[in-house]
C-alpha positions as CSV (number, residue, x, y, z in Angstrom):
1,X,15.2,-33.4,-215.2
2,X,14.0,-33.9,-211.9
3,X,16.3,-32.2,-209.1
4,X,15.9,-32.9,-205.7
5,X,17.0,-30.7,-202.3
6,X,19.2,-33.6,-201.6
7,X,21.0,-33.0,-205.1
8,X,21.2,-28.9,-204.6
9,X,22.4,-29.9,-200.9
10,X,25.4,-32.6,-201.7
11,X,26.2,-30.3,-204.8
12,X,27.1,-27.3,-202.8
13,X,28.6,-29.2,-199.8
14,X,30.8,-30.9,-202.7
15,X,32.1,-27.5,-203.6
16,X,32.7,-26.0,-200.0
17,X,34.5,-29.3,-199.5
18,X,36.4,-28.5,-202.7
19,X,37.4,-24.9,-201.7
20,X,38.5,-25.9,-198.2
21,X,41.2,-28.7,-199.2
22,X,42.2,-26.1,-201.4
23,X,42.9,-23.1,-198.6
24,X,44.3,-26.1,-196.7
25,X,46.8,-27.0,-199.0
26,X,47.4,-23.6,-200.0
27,X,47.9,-23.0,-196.2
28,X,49.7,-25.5,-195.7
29,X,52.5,-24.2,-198.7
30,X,52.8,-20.8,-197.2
31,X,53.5,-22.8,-194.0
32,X,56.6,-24.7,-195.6
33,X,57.3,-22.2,-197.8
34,X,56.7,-24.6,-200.6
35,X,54.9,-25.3,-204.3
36,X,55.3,-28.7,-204.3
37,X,54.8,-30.5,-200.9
38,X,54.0,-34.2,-202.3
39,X,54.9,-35.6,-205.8
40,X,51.4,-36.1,-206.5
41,X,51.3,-32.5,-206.3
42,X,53.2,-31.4,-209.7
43,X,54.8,-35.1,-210.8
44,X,56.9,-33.8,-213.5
45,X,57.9,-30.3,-210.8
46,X,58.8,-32.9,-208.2
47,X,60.8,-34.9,-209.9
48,X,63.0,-31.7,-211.5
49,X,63.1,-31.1,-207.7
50,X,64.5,-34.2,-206.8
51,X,67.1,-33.9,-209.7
52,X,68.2,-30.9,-208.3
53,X,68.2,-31.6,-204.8
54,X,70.8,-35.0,-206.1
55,X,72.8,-32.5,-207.9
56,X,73.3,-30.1,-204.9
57,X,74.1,-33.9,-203.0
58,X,77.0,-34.3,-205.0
59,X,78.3,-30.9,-204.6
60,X,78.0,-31.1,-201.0
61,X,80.0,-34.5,-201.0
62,X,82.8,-32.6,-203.2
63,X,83.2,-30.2,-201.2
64,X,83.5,-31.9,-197.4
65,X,86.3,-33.8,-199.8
66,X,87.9,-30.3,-201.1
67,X,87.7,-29.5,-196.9
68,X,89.3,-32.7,-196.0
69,X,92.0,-32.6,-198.8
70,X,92.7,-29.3,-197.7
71,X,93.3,-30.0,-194.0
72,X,95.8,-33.0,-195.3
73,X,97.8,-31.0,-197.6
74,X,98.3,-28.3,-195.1
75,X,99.5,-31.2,-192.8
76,X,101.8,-32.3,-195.4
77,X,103.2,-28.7,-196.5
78,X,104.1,-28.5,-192.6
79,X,106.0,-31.4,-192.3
80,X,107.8,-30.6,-195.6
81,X,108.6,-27.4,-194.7
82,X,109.9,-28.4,-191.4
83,X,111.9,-31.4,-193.2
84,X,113.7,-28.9,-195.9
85,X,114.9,-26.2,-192.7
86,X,115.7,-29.3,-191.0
87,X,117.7,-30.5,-193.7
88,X,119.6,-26.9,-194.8
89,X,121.1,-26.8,-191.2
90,X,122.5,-30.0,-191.3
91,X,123.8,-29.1,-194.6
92,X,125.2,-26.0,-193.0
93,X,126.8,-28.5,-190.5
94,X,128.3,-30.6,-192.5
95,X,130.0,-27.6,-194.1
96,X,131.3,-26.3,-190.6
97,X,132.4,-30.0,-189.7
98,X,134.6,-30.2,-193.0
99,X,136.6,-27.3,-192.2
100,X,140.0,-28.4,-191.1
101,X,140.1,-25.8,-188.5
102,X,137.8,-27.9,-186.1
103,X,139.2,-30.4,-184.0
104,X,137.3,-33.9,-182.9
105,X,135.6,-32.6,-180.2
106,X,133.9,-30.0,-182.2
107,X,132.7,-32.3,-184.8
108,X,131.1,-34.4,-182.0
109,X,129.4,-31.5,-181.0
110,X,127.9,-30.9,-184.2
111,X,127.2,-34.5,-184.8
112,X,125.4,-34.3,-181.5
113,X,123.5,-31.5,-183.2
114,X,122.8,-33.2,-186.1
115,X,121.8,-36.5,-184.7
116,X,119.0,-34.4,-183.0
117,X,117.9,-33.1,-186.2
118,X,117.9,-36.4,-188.0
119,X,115.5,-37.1,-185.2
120,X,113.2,-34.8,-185.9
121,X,113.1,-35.4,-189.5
122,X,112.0,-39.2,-188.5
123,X,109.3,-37.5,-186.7
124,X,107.8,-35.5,-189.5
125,X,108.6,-38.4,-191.7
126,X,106.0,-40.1,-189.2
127,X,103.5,-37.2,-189.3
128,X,99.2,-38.1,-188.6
129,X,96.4,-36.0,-189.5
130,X,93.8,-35.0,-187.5
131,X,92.3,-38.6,-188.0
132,X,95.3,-39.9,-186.6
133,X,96.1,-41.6,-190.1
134,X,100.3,-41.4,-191.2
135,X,100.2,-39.0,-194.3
136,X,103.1,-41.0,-195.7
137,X,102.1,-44.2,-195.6
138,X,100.5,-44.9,-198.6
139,X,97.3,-46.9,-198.0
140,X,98.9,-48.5,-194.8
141,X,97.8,-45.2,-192.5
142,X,97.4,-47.4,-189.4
143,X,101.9,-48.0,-188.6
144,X,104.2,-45.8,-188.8
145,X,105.3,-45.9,-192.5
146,X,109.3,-45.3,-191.1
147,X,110.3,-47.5,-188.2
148,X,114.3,-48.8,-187.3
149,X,114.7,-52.5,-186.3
150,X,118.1,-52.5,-184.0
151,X,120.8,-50.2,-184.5
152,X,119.6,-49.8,-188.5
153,X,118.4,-46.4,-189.6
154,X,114.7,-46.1,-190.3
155,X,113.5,-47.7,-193.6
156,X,110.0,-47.7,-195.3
157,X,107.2,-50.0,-194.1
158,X,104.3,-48.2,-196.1
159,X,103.4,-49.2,-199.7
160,X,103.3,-47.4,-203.1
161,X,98.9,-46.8,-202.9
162,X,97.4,-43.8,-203.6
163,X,94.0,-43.6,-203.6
164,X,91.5,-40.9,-205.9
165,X,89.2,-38.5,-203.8
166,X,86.5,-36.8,-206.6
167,X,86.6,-33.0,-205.8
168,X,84.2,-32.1,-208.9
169,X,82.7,-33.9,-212.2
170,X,85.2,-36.0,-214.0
171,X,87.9,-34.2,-211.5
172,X,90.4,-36.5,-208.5
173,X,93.2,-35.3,-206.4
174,X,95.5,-38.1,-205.0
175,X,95.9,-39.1,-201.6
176,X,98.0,-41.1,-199.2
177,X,100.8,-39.5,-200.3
178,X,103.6,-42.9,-200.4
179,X,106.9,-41.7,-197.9
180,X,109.5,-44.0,-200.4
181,X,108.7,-40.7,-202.7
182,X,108.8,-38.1,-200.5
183,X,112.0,-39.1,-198.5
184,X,113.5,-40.8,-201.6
185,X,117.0,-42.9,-202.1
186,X,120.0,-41.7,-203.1
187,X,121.9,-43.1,-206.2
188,X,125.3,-43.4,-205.0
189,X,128.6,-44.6,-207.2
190,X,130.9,-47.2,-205.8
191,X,134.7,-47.5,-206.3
192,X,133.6,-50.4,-208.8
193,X,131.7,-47.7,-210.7
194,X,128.0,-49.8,-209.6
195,X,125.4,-47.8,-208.5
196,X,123.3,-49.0,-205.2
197,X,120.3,-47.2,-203.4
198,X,120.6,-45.7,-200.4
199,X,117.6,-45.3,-197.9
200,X,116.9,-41.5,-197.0
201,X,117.7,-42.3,-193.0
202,X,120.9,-44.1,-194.3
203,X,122.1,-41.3,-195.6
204,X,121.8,-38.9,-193.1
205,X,123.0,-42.1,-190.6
206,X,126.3,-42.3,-192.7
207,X,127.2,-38.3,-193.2
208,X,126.2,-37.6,-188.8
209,X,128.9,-40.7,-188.5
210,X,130.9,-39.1,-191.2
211,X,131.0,-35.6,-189.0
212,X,131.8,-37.8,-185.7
213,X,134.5,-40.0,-187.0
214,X,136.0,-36.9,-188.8
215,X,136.1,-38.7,-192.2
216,X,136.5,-35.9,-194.8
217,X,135.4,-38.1,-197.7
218,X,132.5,-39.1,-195.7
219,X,131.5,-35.7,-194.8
220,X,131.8,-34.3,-199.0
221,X,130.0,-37.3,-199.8
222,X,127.3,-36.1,-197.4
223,X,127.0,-33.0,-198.3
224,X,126.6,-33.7,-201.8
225,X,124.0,-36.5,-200.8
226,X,122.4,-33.9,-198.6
227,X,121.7,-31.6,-201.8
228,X,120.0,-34.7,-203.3
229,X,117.4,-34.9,-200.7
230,X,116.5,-31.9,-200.3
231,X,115.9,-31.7,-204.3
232,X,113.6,-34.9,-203.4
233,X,111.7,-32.8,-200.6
234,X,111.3,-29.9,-203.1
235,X,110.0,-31.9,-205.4
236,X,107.3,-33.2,-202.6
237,X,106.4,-29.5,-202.1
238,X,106.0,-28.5,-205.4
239,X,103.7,-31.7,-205.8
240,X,101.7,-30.9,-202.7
241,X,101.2,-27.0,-204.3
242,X,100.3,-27.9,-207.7
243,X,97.4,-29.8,-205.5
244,X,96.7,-27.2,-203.2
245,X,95.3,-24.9,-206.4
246,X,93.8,-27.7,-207.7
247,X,92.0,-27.7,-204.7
248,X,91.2,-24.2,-204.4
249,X,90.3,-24.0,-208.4
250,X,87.3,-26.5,-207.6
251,X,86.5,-25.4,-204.2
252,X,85.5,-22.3,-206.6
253,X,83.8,-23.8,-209.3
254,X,81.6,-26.1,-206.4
255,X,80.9,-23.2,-205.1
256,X,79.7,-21.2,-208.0
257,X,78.0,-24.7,-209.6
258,X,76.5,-25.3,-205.9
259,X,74.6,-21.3,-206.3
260,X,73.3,-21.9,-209.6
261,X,71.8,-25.3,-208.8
262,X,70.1,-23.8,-205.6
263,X,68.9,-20.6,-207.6
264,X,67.7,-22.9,-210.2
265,X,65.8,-25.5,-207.4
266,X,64.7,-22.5,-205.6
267,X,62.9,-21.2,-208.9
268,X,60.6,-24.2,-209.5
269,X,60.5,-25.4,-205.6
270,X,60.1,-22.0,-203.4
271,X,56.7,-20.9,-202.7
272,X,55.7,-16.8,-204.5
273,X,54.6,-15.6,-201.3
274,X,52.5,-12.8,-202.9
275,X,50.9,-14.8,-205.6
276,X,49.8,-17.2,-202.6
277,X,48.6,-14.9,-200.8
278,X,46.0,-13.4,-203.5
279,X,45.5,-17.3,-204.8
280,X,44.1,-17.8,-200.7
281,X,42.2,-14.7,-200.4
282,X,40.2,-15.4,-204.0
283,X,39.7,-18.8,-202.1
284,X,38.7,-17.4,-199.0
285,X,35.6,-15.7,-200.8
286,X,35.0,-18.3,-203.0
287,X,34.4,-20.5,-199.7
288,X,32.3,-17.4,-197.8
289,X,30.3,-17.4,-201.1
290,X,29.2,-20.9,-201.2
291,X,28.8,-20.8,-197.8
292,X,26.3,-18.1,-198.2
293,X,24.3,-19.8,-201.0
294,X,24.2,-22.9,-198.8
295,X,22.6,-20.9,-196.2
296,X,20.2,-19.7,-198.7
297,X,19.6,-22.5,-200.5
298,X,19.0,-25.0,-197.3
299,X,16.0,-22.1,-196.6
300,X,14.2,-23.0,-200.2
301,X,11.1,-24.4,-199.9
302,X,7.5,-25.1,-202.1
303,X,6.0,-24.0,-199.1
304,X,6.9,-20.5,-199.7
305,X,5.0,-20.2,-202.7
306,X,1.9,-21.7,-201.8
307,X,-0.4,-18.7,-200.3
């Protein structure tokens, strides 16, 4: 076989050009810190890398949900909070209205007291989250879920929608929380034995009257009514708990999920800095070696053996 110089020469250019895309991509993954910086790379790597990186994704997505969940329950449990206090001291009212030792003027002040409360109740009732949405509105977060038309107390204008957030794999928490559950109706028993609903704001409406007008049968019926919704706004807290360690239960499995995923990615994606850095050097004198038999090689001549 018959080899030429121009053979010998595109041979060994060949490999230098070889050696050099490989310190350039071996460069170039110490650079980023990478092994695989194109699919075409490592095809079956990449796309566990990808997989991986979706994974992580989702994790992410629950938890900016767990974070905003969070931030509306803790609005909620505020309001509550401030509804039951609310509530207790216009229990303790009514009791201090009944007694027969007051005279009118006295219950009007306490009315006057209580009126304010009932006040703020509507308020809480009426509470927004940092988005300015109503937390107990249902899905209608845009009006105020409790509004009065006239002289009438407040009634509900939201609706009975709650909607699933996923905080974590085959896991929802509930939101738009619906106010007709939180600040529920009372069951009350006419003189006819039927028994009719009455609205939350009704009730406190009719037992602050009860107080002004010094009705004692109003005033033991509002007490008694008054225990009632305050065993409804209980129950709201002890629902808006039980979600609250939901919550925190997956915030804590996301996060331990989220470090196993990124350990795992981080085994087959991060670059082995000191097996890189031996891979370039053998690379480095694999170039300076062809290099040098280039040199040597371009020199070769017939001419040198002919005396």
């Amino acid at each position: 076989m018959k080899i030429s110089n121009a053979y010998m020469f595109n041979r060994v250019v060949d490999q230098m050009t070889t050696v050099q895309e490989k310190i350039s991509k071996s460069q170039a993954q110490m650079a980023a810190g990478k092994q695989v910086l194109m699919p075409s790379d490592a095809p079956d790597q990449a796309a566990s890398i990808e997989r991986y990186r979706s994974l992580l994704q989702r994790q992410e997505s629950y938890q900016k949900n767990i974070t905003a969940l969070t931030s509306r329950l803790n609005t909620e449990e505020t309001a509550l909070s401030t509804v039951s206090n609310m509530l207790v001291r216009m229990k303790e009212l009514s009791v201090q209205a009944a007694n027969n030792t007051l005279g009118a003027t006295d219950r009007i002040a306490l009315a006057t007291e209580m009126k304010g409360l009932r006040d703020q109740i509507l308020s809480m009732a009426n509470s927004q989250d940092s988005s300015g949405n109503y937390i107990f509105g249902g899905s209608r977060v845009t009006n105020a879920p409790f509004v009065s038309v006239g002289d009438n107390s407040p009634t509900y204008r939201g609706d009975q929608s709650r909607m699933p957030v996923p905080v974590g794999d085959q896991r929802s928490v509930m939101i738009n929380r619906p106010g007709a559950e939180v600040f529920g109706r009372v069951v009350r028993t006419g003189n006819d034995q039927q028994q009719t609903g009455v609205g939350f704001f009704q009730v406190l409406d009719q037992a602050i009257e009860a107080v002004k007008a010094s009705n004692q049968s109003g005033m033991q019926r509002g007490m008694g009514e008054l225990d009632a919704l305050l065993n409804t706004i209980s129950l709201a807290q002890a629902q808006v708990g039980t979600d609250q360690n939901v919550l925190q239960a997956q915030e804590d499995i996301v996060r331990d999920t989220t470090l196993t995923l990124k350990n795992a990615l981080s085994g087959i994606e991060d670059l082995d800095y000191a097996s890189a850095i031996a891979q370039l050097n053998q690379q480095t004198l694999a170039l300076q070696a062809a290099q040098s038999s280039f040199g040597k090689i371009s020199q070769l001549s017939l001419f040198n053996y002919i005396n």
